[in-house]
N, CA, C and O atoms as a GROMACS GRO file, in nm:
protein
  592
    1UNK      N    1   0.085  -0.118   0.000
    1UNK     CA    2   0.000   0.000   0.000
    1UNK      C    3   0.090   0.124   0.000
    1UNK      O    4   0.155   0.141   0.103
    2UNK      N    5   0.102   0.196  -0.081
    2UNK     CA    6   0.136   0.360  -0.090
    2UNK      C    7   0.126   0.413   0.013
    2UNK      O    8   0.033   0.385   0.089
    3UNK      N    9   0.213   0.496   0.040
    3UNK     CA   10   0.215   0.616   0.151
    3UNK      C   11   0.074   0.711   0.179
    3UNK      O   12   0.008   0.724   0.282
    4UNK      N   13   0.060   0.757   0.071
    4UNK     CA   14  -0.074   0.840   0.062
    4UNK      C   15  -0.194   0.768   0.124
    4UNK      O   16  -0.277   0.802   0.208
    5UNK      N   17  -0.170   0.641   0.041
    5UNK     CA   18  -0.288   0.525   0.052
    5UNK      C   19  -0.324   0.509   0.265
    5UNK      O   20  -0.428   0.509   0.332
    6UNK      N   21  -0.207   0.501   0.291
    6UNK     CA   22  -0.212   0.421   0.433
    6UNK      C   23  -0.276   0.532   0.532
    6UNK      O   24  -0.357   0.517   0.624
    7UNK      N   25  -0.169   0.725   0.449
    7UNK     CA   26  -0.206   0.814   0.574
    7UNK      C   27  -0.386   0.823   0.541
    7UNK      O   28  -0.472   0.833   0.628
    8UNK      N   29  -0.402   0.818   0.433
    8UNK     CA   30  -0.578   0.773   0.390
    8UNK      C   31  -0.659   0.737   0.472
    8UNK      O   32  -0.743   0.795   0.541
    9UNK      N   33  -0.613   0.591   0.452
    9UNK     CA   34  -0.686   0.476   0.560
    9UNK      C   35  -0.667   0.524   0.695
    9UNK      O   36  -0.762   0.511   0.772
   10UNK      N   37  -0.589   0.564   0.726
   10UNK     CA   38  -0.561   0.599   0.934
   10UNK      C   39  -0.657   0.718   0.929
   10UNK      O   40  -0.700   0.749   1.040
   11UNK      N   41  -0.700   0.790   0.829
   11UNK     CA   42  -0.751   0.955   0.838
   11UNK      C   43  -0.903   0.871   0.857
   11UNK      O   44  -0.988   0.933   0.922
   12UNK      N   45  -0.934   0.766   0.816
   12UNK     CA   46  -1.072   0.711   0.765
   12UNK      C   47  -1.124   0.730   0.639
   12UNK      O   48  -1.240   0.695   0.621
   13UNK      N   49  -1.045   0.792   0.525
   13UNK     CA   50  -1.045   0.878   0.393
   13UNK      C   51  -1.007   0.737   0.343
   13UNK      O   52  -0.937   0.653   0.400
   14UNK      N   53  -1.064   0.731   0.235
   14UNK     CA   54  -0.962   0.609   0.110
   14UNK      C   55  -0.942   0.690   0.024
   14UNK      O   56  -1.012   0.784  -0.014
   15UNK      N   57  -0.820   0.643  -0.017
   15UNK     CA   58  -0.760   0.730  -0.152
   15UNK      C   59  -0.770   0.646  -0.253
   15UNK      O   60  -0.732   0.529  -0.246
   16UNK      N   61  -0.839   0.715  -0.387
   16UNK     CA   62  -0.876   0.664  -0.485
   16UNK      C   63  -0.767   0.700  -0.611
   16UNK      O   64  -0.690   0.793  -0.633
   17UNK      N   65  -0.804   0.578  -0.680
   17UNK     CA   66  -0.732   0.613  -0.830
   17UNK      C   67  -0.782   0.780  -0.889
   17UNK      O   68  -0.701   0.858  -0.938
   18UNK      N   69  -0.910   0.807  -0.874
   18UNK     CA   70  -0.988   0.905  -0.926
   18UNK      C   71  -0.922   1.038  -0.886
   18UNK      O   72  -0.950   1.146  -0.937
   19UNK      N   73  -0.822   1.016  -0.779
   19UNK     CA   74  -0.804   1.122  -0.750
   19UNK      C   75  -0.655   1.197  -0.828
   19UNK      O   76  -0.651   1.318  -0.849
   20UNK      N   77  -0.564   1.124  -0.857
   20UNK     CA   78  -0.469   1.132  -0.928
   20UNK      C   79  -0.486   1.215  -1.067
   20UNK      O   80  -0.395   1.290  -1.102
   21UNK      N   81  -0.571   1.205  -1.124
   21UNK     CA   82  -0.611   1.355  -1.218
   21UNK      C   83  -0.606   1.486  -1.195
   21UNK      O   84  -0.564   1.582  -1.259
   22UNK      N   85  -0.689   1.462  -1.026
   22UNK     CA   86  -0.720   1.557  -0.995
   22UNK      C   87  -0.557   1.636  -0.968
   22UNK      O   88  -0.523   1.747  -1.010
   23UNK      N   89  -0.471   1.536  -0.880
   23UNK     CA   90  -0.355   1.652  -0.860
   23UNK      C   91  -0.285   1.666  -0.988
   23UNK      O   92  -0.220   1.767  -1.017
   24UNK      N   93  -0.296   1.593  -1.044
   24UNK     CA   94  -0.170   1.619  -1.209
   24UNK      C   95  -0.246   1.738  -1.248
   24UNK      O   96  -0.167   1.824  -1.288
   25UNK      N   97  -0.374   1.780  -1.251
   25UNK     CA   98  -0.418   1.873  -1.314
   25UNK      C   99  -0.366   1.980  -1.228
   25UNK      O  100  -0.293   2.066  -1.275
   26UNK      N  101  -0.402   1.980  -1.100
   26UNK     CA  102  -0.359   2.105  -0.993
   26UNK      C  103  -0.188   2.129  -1.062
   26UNK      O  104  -0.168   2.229  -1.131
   27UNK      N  105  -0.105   2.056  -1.041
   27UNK     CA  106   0.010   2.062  -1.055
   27UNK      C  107   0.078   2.126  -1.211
   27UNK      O  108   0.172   2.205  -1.220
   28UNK      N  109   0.027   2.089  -1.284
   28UNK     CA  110  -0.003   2.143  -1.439
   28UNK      C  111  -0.065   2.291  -1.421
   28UNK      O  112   0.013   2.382  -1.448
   29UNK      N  113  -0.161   2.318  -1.391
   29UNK     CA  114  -0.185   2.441  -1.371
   29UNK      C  115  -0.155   2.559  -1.274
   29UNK      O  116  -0.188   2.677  -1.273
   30UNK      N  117  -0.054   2.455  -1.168
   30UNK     CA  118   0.035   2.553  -1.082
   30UNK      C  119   0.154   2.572  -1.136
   30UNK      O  120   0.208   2.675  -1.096
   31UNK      N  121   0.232   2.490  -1.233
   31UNK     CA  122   0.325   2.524  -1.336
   31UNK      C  123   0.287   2.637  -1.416
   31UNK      O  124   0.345   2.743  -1.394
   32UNK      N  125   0.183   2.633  -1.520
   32UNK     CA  126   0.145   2.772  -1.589
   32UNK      C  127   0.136   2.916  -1.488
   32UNK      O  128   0.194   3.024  -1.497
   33UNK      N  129   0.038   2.862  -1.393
   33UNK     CA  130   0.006   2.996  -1.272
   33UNK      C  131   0.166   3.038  -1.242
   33UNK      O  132   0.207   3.150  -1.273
   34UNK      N  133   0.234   2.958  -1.192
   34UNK     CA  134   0.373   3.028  -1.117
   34UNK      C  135   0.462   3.093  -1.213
   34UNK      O  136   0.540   3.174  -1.164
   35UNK      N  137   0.469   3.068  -1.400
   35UNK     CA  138   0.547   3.094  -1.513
   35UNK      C  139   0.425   3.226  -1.518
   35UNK      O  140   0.502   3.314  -1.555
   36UNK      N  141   0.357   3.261  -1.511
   36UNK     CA  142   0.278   3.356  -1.504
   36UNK      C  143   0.343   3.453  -1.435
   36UNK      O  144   0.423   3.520  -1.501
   37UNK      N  145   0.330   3.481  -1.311
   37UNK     CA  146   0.328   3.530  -1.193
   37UNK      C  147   0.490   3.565  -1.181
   37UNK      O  148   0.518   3.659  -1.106
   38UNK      N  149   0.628   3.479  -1.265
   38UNK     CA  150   0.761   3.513  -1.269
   38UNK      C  151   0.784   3.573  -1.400
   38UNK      O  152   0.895   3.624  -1.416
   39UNK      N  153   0.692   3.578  -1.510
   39UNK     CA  154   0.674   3.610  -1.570
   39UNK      C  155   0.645   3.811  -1.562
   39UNK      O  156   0.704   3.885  -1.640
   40UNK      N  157   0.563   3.854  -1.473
   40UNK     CA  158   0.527   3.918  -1.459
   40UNK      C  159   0.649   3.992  -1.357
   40UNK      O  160   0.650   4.115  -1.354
   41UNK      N  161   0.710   3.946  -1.308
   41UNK     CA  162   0.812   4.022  -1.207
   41UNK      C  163   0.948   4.007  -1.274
   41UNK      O  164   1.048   4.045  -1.214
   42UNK      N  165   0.958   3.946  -1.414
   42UNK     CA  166   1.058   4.012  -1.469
   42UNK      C  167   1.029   4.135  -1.558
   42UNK      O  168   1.120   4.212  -1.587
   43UNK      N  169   0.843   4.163  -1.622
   43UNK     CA  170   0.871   4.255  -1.652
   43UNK      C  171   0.825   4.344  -1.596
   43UNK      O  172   0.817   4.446  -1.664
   44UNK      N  173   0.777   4.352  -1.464
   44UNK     CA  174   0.793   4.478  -1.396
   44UNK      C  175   0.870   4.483  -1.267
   44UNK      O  176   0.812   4.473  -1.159
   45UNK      N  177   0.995   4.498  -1.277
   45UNK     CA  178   1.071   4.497  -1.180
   45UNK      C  179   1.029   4.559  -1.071
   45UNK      O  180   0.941   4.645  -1.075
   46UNK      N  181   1.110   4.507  -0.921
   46UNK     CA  182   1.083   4.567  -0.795
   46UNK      C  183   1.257   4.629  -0.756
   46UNK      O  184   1.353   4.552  -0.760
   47UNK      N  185   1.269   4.754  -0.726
   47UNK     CA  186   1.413   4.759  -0.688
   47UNK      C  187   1.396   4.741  -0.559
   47UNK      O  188   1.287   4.760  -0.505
   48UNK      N  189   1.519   4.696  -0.486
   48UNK     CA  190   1.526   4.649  -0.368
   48UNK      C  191   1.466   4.745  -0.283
   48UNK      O  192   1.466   4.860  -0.326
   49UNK      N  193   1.412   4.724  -0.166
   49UNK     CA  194   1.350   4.821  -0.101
   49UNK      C  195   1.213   4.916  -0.143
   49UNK      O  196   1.171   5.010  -0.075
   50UNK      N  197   1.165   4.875  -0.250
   50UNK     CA  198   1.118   4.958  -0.310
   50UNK      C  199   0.957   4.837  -0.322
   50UNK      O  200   0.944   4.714  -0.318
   51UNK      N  201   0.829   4.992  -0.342
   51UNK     CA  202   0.722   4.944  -0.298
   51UNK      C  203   0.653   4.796  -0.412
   51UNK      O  204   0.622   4.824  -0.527
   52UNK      N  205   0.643   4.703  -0.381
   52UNK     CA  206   0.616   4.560  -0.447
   52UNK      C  207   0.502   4.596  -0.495
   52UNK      O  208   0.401   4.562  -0.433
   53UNK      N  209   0.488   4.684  -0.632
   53UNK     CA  210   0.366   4.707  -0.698
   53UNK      C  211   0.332   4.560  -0.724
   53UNK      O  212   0.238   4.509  -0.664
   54UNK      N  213   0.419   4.478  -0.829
   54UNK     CA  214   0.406   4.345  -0.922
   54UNK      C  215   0.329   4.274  -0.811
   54UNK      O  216   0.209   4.304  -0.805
   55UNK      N  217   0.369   4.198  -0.732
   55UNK     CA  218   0.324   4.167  -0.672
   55UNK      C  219   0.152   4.169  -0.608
   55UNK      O  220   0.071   4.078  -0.589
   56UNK      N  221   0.146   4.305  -0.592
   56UNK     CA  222   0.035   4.360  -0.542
   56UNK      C  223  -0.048   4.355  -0.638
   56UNK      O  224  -0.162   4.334  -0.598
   57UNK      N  225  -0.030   4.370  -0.804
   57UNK     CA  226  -0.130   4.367  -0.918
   57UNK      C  227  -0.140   4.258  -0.930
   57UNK      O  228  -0.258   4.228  -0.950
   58UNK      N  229  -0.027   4.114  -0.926
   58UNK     CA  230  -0.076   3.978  -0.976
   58UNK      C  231  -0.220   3.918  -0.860
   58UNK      O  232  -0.315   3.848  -0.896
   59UNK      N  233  -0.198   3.966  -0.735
   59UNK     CA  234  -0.246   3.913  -0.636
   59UNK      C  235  -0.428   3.967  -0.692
   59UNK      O  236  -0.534   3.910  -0.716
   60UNK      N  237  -0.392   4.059  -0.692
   60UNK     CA  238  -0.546   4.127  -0.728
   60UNK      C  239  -0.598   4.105  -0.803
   60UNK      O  240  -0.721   4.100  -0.792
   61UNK      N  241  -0.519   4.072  -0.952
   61UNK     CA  242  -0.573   4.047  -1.098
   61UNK      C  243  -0.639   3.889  -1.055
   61UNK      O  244  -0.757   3.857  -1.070
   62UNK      N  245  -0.539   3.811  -1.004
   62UNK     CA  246  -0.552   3.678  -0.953
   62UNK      C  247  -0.729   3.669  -0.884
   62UNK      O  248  -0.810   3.579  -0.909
   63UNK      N  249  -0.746   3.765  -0.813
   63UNK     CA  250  -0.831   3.762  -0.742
   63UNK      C  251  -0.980   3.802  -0.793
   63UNK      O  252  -1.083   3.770  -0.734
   64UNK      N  253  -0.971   3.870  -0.904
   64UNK     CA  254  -1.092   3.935  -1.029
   64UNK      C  255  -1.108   3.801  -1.087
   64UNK      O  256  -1.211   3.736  -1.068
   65UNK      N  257  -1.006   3.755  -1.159
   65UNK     CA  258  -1.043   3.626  -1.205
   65UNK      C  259  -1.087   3.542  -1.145
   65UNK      O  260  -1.207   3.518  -1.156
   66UNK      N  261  -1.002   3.466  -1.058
   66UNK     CA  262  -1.123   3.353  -0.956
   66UNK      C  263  -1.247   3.418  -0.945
   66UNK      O  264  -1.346   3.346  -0.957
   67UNK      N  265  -1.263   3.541  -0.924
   67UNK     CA  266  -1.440   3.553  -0.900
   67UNK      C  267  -1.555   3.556  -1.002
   67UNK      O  268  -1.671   3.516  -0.997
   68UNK      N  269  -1.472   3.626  -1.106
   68UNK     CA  270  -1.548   3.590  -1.244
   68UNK      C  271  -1.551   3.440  -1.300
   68UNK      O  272  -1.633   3.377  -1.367
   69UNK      N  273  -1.439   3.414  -1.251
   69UNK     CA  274  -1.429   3.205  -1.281
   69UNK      C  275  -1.534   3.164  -1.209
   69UNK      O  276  -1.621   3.106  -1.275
   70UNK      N  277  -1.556   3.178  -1.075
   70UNK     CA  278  -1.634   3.086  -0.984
   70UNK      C  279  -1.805   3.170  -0.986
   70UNK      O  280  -1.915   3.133  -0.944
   71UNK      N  281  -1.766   3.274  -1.045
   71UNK     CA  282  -1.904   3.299  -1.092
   71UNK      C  283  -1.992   3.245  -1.198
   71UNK      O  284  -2.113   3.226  -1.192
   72UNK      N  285  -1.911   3.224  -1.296
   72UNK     CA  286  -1.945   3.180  -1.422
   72UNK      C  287  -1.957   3.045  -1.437
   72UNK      O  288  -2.007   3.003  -1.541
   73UNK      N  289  -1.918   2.964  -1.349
   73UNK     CA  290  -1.911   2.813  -1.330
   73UNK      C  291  -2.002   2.765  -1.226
   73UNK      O  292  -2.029   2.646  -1.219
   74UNK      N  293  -2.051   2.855  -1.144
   74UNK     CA  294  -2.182   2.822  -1.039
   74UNK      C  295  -2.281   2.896  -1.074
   74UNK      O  296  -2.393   2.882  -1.024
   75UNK      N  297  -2.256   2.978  -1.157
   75UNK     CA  298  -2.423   3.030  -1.161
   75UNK      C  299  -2.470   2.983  -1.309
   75UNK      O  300  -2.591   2.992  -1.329
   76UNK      N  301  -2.374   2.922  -1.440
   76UNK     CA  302  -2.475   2.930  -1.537
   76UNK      C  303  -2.402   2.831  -1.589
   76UNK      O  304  -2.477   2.799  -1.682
   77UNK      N  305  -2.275   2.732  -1.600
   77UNK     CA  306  -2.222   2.682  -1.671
   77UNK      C  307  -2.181   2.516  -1.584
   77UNK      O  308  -2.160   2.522  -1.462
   78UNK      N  309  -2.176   2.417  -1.634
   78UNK     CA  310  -2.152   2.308  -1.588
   78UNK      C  311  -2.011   2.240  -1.653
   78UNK      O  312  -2.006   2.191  -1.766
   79UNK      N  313  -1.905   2.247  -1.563
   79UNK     CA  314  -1.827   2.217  -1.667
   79UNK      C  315  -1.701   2.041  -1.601
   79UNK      O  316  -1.704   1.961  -1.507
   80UNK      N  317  -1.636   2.058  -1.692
   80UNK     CA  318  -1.603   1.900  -1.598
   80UNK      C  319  -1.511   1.917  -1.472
   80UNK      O  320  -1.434   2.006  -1.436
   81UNK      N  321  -1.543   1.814  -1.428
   81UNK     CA  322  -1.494   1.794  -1.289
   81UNK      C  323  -1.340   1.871  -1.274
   81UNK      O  324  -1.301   1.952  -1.190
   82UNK      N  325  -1.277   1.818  -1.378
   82UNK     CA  326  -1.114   1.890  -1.324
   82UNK      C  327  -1.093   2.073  -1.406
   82UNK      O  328  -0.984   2.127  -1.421
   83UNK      N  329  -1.171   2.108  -1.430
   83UNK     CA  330  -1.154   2.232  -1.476
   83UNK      C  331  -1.162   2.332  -1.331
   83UNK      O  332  -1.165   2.442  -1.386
   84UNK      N  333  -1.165   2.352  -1.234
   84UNK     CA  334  -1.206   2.370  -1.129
   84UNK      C  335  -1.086   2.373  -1.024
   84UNK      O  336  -1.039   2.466  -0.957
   85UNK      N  337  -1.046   2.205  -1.035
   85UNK     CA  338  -0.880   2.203  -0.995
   85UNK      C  339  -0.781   2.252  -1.082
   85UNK      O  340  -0.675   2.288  -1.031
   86UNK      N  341  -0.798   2.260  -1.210
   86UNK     CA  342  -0.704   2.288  -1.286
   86UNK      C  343  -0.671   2.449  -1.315
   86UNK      O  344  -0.560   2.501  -1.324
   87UNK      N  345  -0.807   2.512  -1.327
   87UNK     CA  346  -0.784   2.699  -1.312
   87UNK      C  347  -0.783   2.766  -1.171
   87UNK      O  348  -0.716   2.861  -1.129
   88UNK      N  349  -0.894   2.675  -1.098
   88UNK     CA  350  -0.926   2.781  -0.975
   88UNK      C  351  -0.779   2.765  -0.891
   88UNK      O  352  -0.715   2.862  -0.849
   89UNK      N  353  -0.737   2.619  -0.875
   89UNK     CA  354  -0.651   2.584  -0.741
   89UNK      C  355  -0.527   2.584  -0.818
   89UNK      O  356  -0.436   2.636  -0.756
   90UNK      N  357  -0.506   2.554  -0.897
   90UNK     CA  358  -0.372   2.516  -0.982
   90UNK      C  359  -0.284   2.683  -1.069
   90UNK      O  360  -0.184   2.749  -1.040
   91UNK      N  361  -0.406   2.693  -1.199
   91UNK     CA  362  -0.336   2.814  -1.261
   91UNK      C  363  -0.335   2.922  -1.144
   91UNK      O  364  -0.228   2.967  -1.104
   92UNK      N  365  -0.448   2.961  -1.093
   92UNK     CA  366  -0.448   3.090  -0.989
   92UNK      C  367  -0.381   3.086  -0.902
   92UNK      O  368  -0.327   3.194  -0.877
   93UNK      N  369  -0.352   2.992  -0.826
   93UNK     CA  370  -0.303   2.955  -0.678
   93UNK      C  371  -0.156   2.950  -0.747
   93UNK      O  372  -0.079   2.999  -0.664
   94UNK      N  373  -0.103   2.921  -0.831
   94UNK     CA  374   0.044   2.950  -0.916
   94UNK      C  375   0.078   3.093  -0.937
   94UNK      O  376   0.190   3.145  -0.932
   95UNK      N  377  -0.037   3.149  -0.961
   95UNK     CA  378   0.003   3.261  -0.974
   95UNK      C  379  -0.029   3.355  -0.934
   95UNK      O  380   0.029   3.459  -0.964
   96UNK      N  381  -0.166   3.351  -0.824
   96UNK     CA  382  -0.119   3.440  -0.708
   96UNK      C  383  -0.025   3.382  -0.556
   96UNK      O  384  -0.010   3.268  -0.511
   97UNK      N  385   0.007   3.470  -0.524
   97UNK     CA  386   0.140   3.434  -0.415
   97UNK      C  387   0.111   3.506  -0.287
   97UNK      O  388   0.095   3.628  -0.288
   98UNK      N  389   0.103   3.423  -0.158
   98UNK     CA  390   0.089   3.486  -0.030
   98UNK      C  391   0.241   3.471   0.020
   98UNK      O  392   0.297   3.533   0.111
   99UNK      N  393   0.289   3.376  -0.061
   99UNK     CA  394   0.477   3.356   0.029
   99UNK      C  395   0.535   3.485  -0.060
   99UNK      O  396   0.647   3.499  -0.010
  100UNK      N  397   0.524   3.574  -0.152
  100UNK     CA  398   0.616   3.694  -0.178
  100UNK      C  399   0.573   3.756  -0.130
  100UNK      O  400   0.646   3.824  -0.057
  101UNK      N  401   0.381   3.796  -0.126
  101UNK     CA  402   0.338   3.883  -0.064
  101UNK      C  403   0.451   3.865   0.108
  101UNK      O  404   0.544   3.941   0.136
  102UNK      N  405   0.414   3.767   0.180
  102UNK     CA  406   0.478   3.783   0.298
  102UNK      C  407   0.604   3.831   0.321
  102UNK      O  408   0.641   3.911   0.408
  103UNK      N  409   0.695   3.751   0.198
  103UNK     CA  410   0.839   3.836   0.242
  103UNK      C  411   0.860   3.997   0.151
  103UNK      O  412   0.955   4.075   0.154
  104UNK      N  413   0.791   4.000   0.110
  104UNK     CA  414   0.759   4.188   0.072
  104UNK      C  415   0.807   4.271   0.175
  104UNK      O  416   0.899   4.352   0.176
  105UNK      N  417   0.692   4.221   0.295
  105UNK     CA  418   0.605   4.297   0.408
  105UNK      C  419   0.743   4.253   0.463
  105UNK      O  420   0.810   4.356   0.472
  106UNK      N  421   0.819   4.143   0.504
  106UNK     CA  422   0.947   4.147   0.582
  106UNK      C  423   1.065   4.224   0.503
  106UNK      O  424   1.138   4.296   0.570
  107UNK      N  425   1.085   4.214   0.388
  107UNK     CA  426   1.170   4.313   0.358
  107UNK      C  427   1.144   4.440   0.329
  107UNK      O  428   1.217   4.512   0.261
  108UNK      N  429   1.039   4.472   0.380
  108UNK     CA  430   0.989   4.630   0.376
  108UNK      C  431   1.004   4.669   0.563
  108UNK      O  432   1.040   4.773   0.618
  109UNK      N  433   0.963   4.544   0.620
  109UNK     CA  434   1.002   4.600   0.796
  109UNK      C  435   1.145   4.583   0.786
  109UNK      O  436   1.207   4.680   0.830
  110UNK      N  437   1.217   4.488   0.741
  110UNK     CA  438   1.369   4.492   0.758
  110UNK      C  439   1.440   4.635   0.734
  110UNK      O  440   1.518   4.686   0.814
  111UNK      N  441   1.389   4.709   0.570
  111UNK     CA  442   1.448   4.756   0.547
  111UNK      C  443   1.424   4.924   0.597
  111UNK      O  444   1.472   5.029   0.555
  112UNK      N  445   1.295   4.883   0.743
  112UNK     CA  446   1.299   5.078   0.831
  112UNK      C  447   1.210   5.088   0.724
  112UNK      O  448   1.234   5.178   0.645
  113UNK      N  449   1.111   5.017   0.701
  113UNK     CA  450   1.019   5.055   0.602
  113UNK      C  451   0.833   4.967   0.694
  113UNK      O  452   0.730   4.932   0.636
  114UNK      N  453   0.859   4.964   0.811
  114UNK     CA  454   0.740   4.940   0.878
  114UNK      C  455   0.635   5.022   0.867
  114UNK      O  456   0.573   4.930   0.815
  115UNK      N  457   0.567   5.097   0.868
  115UNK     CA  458   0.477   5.145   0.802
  115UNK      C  459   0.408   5.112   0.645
  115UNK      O  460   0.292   5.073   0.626
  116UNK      N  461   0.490   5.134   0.564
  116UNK     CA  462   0.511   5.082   0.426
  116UNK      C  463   0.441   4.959   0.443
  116UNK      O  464   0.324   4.955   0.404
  117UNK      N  465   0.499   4.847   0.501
  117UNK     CA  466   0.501   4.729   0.505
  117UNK      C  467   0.341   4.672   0.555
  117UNK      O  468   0.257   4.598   0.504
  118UNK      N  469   0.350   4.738   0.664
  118UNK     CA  470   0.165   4.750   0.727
  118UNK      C  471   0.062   4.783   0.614
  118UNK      O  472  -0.043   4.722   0.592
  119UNK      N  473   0.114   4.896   0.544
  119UNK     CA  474   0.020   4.955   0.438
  119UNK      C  475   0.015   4.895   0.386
  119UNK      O  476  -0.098   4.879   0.340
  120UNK      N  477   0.112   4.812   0.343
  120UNK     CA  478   0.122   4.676   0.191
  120UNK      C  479   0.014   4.598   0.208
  120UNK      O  480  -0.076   4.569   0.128
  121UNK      N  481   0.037   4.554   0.364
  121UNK     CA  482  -0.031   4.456   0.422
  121UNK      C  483  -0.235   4.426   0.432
  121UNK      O  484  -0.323   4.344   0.403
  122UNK      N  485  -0.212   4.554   0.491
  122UNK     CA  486  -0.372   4.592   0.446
  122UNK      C  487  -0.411   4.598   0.338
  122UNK      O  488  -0.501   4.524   0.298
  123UNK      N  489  -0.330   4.721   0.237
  123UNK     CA  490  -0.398   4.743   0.099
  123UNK      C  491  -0.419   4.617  -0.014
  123UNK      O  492  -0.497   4.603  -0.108
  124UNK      N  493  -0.300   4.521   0.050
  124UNK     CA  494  -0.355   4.398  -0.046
  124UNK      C  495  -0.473   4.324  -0.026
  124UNK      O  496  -0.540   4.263  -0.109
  125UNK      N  497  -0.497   4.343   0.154
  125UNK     CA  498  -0.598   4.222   0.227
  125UNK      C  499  -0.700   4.288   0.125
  125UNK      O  500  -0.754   4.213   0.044
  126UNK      N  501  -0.734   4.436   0.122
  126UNK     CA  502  -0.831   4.509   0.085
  126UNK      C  503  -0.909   4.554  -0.080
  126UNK      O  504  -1.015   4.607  -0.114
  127UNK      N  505  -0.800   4.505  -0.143
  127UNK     CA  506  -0.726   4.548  -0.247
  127UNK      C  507  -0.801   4.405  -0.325
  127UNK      O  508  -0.875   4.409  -0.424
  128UNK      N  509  -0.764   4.298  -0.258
  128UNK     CA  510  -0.836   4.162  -0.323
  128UNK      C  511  -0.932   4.102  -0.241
  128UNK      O  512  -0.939   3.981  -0.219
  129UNK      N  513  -0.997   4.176  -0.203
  129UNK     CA  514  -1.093   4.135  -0.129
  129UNK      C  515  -1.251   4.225  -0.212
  129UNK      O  516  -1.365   4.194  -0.246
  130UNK      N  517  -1.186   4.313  -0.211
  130UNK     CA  518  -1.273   4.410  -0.322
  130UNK      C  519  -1.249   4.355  -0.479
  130UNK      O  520  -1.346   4.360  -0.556
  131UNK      N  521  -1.152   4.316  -0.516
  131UNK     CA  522  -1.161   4.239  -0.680
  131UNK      C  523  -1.222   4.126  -0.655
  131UNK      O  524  -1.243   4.076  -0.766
  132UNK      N  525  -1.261   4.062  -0.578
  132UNK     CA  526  -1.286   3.923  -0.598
  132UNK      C  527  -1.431   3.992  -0.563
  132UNK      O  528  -1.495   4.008  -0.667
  133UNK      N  529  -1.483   4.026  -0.475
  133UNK     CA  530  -1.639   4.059  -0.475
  133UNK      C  531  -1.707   4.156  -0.584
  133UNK      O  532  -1.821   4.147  -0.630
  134UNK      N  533  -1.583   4.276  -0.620
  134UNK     CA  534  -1.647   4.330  -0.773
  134UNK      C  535  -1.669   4.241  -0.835
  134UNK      O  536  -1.785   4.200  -0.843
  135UNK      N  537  -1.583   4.191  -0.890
  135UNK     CA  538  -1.567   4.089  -0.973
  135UNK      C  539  -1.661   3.976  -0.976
  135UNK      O  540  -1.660   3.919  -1.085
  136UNK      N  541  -1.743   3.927  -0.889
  136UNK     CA  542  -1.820   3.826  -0.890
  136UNK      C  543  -1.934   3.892  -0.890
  136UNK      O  544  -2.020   3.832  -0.954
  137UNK      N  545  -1.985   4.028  -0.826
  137UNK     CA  546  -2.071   4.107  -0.876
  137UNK      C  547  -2.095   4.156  -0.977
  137UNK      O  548  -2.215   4.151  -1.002
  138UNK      N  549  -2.026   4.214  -1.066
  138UNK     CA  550  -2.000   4.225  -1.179
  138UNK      C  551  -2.055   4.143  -1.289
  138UNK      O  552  -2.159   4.177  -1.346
  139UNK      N  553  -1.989   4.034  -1.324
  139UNK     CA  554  -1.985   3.884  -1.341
  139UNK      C  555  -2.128   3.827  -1.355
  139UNK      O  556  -2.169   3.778  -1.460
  140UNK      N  557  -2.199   3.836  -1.245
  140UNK     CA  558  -2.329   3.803  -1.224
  140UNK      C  559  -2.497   3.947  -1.285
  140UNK      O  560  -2.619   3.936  -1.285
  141UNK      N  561  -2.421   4.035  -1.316
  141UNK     CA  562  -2.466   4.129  -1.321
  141UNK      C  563  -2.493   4.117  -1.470
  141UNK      O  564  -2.610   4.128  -1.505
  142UNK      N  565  -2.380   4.093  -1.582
  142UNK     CA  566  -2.328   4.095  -1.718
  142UNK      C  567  -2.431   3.964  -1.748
  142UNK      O  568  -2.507   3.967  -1.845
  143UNK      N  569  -2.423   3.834  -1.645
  143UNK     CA  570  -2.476   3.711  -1.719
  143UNK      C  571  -2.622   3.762  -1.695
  143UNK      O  572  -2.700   3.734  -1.785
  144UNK      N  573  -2.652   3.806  -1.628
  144UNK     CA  574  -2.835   3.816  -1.568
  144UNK      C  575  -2.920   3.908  -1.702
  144UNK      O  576  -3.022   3.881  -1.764
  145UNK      N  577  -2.823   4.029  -1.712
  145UNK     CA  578  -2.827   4.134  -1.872
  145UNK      C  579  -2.853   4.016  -1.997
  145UNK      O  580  -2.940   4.010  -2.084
  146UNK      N  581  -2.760   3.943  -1.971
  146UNK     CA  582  -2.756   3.861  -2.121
  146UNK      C  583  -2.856   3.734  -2.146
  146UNK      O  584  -2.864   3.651  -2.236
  147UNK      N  585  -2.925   3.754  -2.035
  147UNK     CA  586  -2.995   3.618  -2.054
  147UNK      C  587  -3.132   3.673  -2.067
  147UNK      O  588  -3.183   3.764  -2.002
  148UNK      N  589  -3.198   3.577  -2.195
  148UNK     CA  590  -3.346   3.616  -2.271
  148UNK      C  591  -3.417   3.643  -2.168
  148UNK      O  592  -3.534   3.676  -2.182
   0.00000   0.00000   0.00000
């Protein structure tokens, strides 16, 4: 029995063949998401010390999309099972980032930049918290217009 298989069985969970799609797909689409997301911070550089715009736009853009994704897939569209793991958890979750966001905010307190760093901190919580609810408002607003 497999490793996975056994911590499975002790959890009371069985691990299925069925499920192995599911992570190749996550994993496939956290490859694209993360070539995304490094993609994007070579072409908008951060100089050292200096305020982590890139960062702050992938996180947000990241965050418009999942809501227009998970809008469009629960309110009007049925689509297959791994499309779901493969954009929502995989491409997005690749390419938005809470581990740069975090060391941002530490190399912005390291660098006598605490304040800064707080501000980062909030304006992102705030920042994608508001794209993901425009965004699914929005979203729902456009499909409701378009439908006979």
């Amino acid at each position: 029995m497999s490793v996975p298989a056994q911590r499975a069985e002790r959890s009371g969970r069985r691990w299925s063949g069925r499920q192995w799609p599911v992570v190749a797909v996550v994993a496939l689409g956290g490859v694209l998401g993360a070539c995304g997301r490094y993609g994007a911070s070579l072409i908008w550089t951060t100089p050292p010390g200096g305020f982590p715009w890139t960062t702050l736009l992938v996180n947000v853009i990241g965050c418009a999309v999942i809501g227009v994704f998970m809008a469009v897939i629960s309110d009007i569209r049925s689509v297959h099972r791994l499309v779901r793991p493969f954009f929502g958890t995989g491409v997005l979750g690749g390419f938005t980032t809470f581990s740069t966001y975090a060391v941002d905010i530490e190399r912005l307190v390291d660098a006598g930049r605490a304040r800064t760093g707080i501000a980062y901190l909030g304006l992102t919580l705030l920042a994608a918290l508001a794209a993901v609810w425009t965004a699914v408002w929005l979203t729902r607003r456009v499909l409701t217009w378009r439908q006979p």
